[in-house]
C-alpha positions in Angstrom: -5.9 12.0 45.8 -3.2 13.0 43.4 -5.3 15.7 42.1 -4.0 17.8 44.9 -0.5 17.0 44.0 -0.8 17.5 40.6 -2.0 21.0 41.1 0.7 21.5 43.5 3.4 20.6 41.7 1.7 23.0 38.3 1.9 25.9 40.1 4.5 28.4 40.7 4.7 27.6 44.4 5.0 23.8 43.3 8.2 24.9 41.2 9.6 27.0 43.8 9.0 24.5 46.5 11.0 22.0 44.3 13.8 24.0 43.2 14.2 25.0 47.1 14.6 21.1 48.2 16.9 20.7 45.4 19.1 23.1 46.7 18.7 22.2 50.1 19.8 18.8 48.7 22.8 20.0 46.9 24.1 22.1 49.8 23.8 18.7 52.2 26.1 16.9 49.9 28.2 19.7 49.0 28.9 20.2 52.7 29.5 16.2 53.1 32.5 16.8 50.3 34.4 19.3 52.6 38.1 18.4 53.4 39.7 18.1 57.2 41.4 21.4 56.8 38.2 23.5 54.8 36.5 22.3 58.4 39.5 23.6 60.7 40.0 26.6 59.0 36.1 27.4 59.1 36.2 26.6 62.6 39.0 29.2 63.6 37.1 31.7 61.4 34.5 31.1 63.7 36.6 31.2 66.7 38.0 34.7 65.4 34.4 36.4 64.7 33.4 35.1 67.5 35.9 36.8 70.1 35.7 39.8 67.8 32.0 39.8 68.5 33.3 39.3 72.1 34.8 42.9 71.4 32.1 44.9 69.6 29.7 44.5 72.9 30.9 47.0 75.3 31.5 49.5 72.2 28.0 48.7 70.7 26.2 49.2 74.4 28.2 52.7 75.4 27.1 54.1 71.8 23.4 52.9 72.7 23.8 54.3 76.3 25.4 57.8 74.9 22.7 58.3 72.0 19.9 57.7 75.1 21.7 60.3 77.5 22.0 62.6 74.4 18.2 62.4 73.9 17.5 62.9 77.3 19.3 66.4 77.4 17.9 67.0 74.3 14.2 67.0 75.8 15.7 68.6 79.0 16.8 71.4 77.1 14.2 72.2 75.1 11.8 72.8 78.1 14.1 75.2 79.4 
């Protein structure tokens, strides 16, 4: 039975696998440690990118619209 796990943990997907949940692990209690205001001011980050996100839509949709109509004419134009 711990054959398996043996040969597991010997390989190089065994290692990676471990070093993975020790960094998992570390990031868990590193993120426990965080102050009041390291929490509020990542939380009005998030507020900011957020409503600049918010933004960025209509911008991000009339360049997708616009490259669309210019392929459009393009194909209409070259039949002509």
């Amino acid at each position: 039975m711990f054959d398996k796990v043996k040969k597991v943990a010997g390989s190089v997907t065994g290692k990676i696998g471990a070093v993975v949940g020790l960094c998992v692990a570390a990031a868990q209690s590193a993120h426990a440690a965080l102050s009041a205001e390291i929490g509020t001011g990542l939380t009005l980050i998030q507020t900011d990118a957020l409503a600049l996100v918010d933004l960025v839509w209509p911008v991000v949709a009339a360049l997708t619209a616009a490259f669309i109509m210019f392929k459009i004419f393009k194909r209409g134009a070259n039949k002509i």
